[in-house]
C-alpha positions as CSV (number, residue, x, y, z in Angstrom):
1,X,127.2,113.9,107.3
2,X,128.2,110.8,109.3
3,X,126.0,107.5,107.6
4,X,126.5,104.5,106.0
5,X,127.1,104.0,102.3
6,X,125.6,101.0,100.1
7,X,129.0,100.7,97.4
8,X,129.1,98.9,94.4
9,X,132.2,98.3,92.3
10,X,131.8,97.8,88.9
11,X,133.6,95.9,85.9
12,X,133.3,95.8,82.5
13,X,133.1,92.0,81.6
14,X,131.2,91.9,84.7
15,X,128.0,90.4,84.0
16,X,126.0,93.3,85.0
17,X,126.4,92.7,88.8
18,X,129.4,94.4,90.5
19,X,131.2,93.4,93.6
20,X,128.3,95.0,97.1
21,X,129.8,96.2,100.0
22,X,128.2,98.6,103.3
23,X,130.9,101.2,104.3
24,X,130.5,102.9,107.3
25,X,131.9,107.0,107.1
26,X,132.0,110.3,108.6
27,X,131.4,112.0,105.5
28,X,130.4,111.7,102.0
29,X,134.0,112.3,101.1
30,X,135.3,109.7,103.4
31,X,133.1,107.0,102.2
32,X,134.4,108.0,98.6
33,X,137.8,107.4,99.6
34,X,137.2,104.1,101.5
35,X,134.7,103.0,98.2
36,X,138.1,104.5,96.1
37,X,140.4,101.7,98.0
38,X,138.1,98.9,97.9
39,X,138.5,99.7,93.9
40,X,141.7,99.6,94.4
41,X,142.3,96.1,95.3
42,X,139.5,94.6,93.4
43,X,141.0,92.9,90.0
44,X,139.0,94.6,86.9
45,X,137.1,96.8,88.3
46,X,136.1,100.0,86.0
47,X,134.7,102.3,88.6
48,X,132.3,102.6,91.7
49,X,128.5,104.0,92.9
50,X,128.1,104.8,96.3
51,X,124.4,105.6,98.2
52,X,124.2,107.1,101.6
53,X,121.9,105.5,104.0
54,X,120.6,107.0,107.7
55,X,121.3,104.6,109.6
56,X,118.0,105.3,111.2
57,X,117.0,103.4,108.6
58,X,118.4,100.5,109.4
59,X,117.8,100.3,113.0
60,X,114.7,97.6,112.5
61,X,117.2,95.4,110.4
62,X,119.4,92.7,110.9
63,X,122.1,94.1,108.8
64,X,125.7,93.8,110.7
65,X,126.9,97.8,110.5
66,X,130.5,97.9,110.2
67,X,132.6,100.2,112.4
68,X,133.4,103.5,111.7
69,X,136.3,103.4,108.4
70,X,135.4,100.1,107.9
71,X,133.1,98.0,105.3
72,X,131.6,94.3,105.1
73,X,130.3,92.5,101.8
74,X,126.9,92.0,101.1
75,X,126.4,89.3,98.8
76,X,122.8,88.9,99.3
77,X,120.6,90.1,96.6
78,X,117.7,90.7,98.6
79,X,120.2,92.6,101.3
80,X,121.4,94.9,98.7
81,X,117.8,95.7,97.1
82,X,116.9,97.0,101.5
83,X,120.5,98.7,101.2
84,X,118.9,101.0,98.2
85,X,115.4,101.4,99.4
86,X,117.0,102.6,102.6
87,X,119.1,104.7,100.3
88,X,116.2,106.5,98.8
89,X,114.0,106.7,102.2
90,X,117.8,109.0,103.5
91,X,117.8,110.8,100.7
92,X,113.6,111.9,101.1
93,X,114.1,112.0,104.8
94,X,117.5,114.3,104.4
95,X,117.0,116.6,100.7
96,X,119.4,119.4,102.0
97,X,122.2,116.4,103.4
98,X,124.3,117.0,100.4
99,X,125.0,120.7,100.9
100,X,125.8,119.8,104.8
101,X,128.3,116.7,103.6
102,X,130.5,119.0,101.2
C-alpha cells in the first residue's frame, strides 16, 4: 500500500536517539529497502524501525512529504512524536493494510 513511512536508524553507542527520516513508498517492501540504504550509508548504525503513515493523516500538517523513492530528515523532536501518532491513527484507520502491502 502506497504511504509514507516514519524511519529510524539506530546505533548502538547511540545515545538512545537514532538518526529520523520520512520516506515516501509504494509499498511496505519498498520503504524497507529505501529505510535498508539509508542504513547503509549511515556510519554505526545497528539496524532500522520503520512506521507507515496515511498520508491522509498528514494532510492538516506542515510536514514537507518527499517525493515518491525519496526521504527528508526530520530532526525535530516534536515533528517525529506527530510522525508516530500519525503512525498509530494509519494503523487503527487501516487494520487489514498489512495483508494488502505483502
Amino acid at each position: 500500500m502506497p504511504g509514507l513511512w516514519a524511519t529510524e536508524i539506530r546505533g548502538a553507542t547511540w545515545s538512545g536517539q537514532g538518526h529520523r527520516y520520512l520516506c515516501r513508498a509504494e509499498s511496505e517492501r519498498s520503504a524497507a529497502a529505501q529505510a535498508g540504504r539509508i542504513m547503509g550509508a549511515t556510519r554505526g548504525a545497528t539496524g532500522l524501525d520503520i512506521y507507515w503513515i496515511d498520508p491522509q493523516q498528514l494532510a492538516h500538517d506542515t510536514f514537507a512529504l518527499p517525493v515518491l523513492d525519496a526521504h527528508c530528515a526530520v530532526w525535530d523532536l516534536n515533528e517525529w512524536s506527530r510522525l508516530i501518532a500519525a503512525h498509530h491513527a494509519s494503523e487503527q484507520a487501516a487494520p487489514d493494510r498489512r495483508s494488502a502491502d505483502r
